[in-house]
TORTISE-963006 format. One record per residue: residue number from 1; residue in three letters; x, y, z of N, C-alpha, C, O in turn. Coordinates in pm, whole numbers, plus 50000, padded with zeros to 5 digits. Example, Ala and Ser with C-alpha at 12.3 -4.5 7.8 and 13.67 -1.06 7.14 Angstrom:
  kero  paza    n_X    n_Y    n_Z   ca_X   ca_Y   ca_Z    c_X    c_Y    c_Z    o_X    o_Y    o_Z
     1   ALA  51319  49431  50780  51230  49550  50780  51320  49670  50780  51424  49668  50846
     2   SER  51285  49775  50708  51367  49894  50714  51290  50003  50787  51341  50114  50804
END
This chain:
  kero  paza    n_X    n_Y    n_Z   ca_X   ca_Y   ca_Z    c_X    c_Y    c_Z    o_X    o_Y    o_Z
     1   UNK  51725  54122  50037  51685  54018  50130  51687  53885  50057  51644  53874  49942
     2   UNK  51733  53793  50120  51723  53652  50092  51677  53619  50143  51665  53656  50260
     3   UNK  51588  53481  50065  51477  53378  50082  51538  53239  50041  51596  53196  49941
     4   UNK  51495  53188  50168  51550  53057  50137  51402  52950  50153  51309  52958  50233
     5   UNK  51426  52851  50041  51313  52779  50044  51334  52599  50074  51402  52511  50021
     6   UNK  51237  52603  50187  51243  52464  50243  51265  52365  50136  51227  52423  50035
     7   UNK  51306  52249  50102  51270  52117  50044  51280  52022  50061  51392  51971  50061
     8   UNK  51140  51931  50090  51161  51803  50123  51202  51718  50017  51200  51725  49894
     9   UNK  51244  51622  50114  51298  51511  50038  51244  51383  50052  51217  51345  50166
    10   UNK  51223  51303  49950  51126  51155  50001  51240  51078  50063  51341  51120  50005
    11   UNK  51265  51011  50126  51305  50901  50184  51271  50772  50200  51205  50723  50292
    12   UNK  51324  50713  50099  51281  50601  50083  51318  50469  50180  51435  50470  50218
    13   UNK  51247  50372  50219  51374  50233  50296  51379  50112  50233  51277  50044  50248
    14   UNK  51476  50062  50161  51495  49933  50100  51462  49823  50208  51494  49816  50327
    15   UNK  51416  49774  50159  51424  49616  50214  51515  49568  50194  51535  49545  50075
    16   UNK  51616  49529  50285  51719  49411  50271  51784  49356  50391  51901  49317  50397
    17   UNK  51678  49356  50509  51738  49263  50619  51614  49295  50705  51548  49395  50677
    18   UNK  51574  49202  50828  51476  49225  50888  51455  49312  50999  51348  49297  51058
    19   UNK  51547  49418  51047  51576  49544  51075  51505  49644  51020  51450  49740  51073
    20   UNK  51514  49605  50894  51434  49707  50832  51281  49694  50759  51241  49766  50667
    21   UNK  51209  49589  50820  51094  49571  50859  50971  49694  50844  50899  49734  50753
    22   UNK  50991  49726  50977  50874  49812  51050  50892  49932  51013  50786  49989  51038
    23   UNK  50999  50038  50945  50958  50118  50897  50938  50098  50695  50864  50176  50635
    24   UNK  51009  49995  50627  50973  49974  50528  50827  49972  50478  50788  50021  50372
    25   UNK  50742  49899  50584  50597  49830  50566  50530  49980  50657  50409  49969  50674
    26   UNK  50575  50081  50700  50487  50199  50723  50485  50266  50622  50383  50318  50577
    27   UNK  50606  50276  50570  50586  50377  50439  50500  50346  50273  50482  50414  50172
    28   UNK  50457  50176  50328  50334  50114  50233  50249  50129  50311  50152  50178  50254
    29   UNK  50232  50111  50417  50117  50112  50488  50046  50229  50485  49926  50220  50463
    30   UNK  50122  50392  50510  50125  50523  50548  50018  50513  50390  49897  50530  50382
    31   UNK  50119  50480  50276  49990  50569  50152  49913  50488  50165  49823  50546  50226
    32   UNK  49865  50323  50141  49753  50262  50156  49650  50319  50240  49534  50346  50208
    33   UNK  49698  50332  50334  49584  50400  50461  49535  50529  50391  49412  50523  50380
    34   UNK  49588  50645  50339  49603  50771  50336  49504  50735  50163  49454  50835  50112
    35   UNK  49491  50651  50116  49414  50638  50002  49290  50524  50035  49220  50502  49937
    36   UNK  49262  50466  50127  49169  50455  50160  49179  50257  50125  49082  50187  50153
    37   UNK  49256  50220  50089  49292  50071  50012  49434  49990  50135  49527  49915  50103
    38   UNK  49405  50031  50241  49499  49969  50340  49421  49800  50355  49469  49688  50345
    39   UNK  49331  49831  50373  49245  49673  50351  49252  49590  50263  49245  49471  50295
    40   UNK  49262  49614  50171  49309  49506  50042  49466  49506  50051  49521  49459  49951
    41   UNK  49506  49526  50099  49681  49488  50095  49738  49450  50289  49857  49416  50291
    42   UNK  49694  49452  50383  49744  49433  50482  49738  49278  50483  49650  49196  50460
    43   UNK  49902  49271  50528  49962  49145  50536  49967  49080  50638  50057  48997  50650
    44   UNK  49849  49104  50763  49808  49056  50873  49680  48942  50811  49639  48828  50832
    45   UNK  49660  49032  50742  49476  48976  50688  49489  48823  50584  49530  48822  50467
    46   UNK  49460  48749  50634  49497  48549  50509  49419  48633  50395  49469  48650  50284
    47   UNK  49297  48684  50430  49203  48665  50265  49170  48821  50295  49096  48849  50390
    48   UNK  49232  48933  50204  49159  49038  50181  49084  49055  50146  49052  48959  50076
    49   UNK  48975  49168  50143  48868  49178  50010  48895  49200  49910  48978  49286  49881
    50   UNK  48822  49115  49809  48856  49142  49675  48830  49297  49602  48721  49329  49649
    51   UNK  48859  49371  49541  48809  49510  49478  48728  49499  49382  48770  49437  49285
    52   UNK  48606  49544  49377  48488  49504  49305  48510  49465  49155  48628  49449  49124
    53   UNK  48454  49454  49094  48451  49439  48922  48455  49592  48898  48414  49693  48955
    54   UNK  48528  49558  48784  48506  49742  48686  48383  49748  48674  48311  49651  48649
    55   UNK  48334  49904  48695  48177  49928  48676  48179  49892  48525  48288  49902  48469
    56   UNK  48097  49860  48468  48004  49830  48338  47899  49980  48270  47778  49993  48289
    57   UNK  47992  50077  48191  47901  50147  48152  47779  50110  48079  47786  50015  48001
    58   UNK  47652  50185  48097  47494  50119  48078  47485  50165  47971  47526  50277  47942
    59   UNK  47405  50053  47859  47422  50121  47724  47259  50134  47746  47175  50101  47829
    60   UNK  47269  50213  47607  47102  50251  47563  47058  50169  47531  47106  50104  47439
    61   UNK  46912  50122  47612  46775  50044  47557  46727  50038  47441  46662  50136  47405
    62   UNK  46737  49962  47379  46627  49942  47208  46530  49990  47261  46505  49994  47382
    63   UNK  46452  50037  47153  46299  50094  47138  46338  50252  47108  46432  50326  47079
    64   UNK  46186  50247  47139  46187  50426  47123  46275  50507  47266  46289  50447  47372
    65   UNK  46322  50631  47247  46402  50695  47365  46296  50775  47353  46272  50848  47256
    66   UNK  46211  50759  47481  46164  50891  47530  46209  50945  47615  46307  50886  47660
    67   UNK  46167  51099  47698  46261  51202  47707  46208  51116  47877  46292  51155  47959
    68   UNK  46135  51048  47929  46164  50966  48068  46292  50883  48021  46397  50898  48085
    69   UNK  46289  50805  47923  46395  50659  47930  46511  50743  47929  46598  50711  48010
    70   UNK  46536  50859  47843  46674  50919  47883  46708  50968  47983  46825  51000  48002
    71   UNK  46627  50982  48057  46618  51095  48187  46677  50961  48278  46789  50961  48331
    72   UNK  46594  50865  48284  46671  50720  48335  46846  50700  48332  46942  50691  48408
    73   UNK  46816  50700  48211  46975  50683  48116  47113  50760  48174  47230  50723  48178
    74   UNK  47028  50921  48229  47125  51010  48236  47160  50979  48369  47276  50988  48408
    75   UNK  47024  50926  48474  47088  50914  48609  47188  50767  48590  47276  50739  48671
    76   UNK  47167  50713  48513  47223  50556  48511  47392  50600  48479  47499  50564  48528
    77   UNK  47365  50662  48409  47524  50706  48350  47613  50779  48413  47735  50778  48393
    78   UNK  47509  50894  48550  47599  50968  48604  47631  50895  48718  47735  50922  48778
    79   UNK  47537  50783  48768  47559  50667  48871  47711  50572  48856  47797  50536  48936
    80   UNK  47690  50557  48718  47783  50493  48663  47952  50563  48646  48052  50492  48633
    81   UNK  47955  50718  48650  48049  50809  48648  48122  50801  48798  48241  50789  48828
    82   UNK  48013  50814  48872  48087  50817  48999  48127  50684  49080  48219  50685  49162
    83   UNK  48037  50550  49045  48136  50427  49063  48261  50386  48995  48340  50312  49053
    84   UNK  48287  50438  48848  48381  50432  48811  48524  50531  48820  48639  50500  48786
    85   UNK  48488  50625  48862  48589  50724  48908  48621  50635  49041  48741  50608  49048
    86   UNK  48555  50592  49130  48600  50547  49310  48695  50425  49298  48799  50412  49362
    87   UNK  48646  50338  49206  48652  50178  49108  48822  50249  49086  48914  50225  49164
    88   UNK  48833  50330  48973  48962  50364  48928  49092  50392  49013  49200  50333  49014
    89   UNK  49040  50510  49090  49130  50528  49177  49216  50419  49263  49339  50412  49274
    90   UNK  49086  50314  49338  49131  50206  49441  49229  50179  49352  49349  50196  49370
    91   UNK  49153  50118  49216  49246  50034  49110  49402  50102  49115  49492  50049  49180
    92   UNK  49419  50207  49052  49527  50277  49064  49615  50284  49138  49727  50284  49086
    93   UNK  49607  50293  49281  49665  50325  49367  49755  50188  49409  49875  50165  49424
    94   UNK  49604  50094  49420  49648  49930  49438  49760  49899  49361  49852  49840  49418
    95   UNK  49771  49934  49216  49887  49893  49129  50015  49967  49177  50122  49913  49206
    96   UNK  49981  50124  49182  50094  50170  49244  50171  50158  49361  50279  50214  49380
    97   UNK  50094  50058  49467  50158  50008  49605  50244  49894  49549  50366  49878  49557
    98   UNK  50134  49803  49480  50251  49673  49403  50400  49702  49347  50500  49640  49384
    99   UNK  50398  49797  49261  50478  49859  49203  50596  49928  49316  50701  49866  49332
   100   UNK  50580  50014  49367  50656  50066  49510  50698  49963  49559  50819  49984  49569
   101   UNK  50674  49851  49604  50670  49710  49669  50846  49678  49598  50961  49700  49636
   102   UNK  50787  49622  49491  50900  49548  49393  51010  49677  49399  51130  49647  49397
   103   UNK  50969  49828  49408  51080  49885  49376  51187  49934  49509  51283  50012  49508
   104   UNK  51144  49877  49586  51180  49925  49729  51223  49826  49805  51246  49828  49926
   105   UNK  51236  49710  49705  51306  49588  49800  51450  49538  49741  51478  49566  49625
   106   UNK  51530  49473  49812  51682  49464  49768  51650  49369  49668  51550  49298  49658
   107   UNK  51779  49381  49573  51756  49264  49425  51747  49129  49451  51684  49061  49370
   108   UNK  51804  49068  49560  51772  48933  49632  51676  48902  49615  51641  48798  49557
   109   UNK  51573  49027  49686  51444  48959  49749  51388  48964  49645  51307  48874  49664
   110   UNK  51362  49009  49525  51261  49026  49405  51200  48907  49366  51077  48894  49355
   111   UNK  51321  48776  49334  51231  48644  49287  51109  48622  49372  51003  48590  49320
   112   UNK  51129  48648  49565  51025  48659  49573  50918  48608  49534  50857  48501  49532
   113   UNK  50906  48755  49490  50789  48861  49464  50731  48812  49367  50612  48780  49359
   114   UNK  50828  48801  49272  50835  48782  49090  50685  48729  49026  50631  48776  48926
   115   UNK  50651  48653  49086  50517  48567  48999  50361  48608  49117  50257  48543  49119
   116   UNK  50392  48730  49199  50303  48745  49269  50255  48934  49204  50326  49028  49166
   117   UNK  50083  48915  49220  50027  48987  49078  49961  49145  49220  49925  49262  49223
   118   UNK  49980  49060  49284  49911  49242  49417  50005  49227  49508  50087  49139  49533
   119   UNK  49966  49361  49568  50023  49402  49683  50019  49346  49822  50093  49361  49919
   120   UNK  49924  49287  49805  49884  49175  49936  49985  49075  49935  50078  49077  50015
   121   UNK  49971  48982  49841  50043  48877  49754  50220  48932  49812  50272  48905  49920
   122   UNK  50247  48971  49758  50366  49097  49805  50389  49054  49949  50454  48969  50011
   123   UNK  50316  49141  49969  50329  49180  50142  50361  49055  50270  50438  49047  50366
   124   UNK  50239  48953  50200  50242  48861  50269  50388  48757  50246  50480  48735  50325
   125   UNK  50373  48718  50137  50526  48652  50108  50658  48728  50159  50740  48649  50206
   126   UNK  50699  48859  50161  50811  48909  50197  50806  48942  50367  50907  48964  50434
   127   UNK  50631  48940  50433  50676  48960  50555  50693  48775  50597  50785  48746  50674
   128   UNK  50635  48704  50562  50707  48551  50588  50833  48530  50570  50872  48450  50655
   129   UNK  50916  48564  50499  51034  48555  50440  51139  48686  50530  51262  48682  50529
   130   UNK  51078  48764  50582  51204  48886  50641  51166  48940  50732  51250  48982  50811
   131   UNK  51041  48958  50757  51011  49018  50897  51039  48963  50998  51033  48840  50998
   132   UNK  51081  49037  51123  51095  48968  51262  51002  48883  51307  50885  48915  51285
   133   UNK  51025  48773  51370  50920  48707  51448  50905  48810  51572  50986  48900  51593
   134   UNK  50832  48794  51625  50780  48883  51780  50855  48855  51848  50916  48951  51895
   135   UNK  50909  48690  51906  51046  48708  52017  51187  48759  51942  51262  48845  51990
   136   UNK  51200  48717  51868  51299  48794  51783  51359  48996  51788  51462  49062  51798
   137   UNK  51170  49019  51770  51190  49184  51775  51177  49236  51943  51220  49340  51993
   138   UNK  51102  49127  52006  51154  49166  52134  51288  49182  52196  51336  49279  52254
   139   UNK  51340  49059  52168  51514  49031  52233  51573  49205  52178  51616  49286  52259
   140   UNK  51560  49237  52009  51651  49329  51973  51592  49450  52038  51670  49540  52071
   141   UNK  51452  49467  52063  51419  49598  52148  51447  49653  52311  51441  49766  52360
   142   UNK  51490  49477  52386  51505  49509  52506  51661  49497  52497  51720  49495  52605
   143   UNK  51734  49489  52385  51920  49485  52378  51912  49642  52405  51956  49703  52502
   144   UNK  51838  49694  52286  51851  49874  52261  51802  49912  52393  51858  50006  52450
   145   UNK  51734  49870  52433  51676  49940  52598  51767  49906  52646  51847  49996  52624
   146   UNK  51813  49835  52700  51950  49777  52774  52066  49878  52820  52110  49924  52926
   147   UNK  52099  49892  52635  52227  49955  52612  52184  50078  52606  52274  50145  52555
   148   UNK  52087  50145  52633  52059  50316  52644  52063  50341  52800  52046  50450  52855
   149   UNK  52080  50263  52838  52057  50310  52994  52132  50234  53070  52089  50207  53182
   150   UNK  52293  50169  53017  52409  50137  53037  52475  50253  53102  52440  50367  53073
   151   UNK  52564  50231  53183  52622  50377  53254  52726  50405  53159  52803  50309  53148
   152   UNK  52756  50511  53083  52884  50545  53025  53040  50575  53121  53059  50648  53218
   153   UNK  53145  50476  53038  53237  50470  53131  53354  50572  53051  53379  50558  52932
   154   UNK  53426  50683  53141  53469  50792  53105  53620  50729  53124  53650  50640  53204
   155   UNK  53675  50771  53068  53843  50751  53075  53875  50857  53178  53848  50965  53125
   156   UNK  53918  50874  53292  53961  50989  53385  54110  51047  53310  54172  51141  53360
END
């Protein structure tokens, strides 16, 4: 018996004309959302939120350590474990949308980009620069409606 095994494939969409818009900016949008950091990069938004400061691990108090001040210490530190794990990730991910950004757009458009440090930054400059205006993506959506429901003419 043979087994055959599925495999996906990523599919990526370059940027390089304003056609290719609306699914380029889903497939940033799709992981932003899906990691929880769609808010700091949507290119609707003038002023995103900023992503907090790196947590600050808590050092040990001078004096004597008694077995309360450590007991303090330990919740301070494991407080401190789990803001910095949440802290990291955003961080992470944020760089890796930037990154995807620059690598997913045609070589034209890169200068761009070039001196812009996030994904927001990004987003916003290249959808000014290539995205459809709204009458624009209207006209080309009601051409395609148009021409789908054109009568086809048969050669007899």
């Amino acid at each position: 018996m043979t087994s055959q095994t599925q495999r996906s494939t990523k599919t990526l969409i370059i940027l390089t004309k304003p056609e290719d818009w609306s699914l380029w900016l889903f497939q940033h949008k799709d992981k932003a959302v899906s990691h929880g950091v769609w808010g700091y990069c949507d290119p609707s938004v003038s002023t995103p939120p900023a992503l907090a400061p790196k947590p600050q691990r808590p050092e040990l108090p001078d004096g004597e350590l008694t077995s309360e001040v450590l007991q303090v210490q330990r919740m301070k530190l494991s407080e401190w474990e789990w803001k910095y794990k949440e802290w990291h990730q955003k961080d992470r991910i944020l760089k890796e949308i930037c990154t995807d950004v620059a690598s997913t757009i045609s070589t034209s458009l890169i200068p761009l980009i070039q001196n812009d440090a996030t994904a927001h930054a990004r987003l916003v400059k290249l959808k000014s620069h290539v995205a459809p205006s709204d009458p624009t993506r209207r006209r080309e959506l009601r051409a395609r409606y148009d021409h789908t429901w054109q009568p086809s003419i048969h050669p007899s």
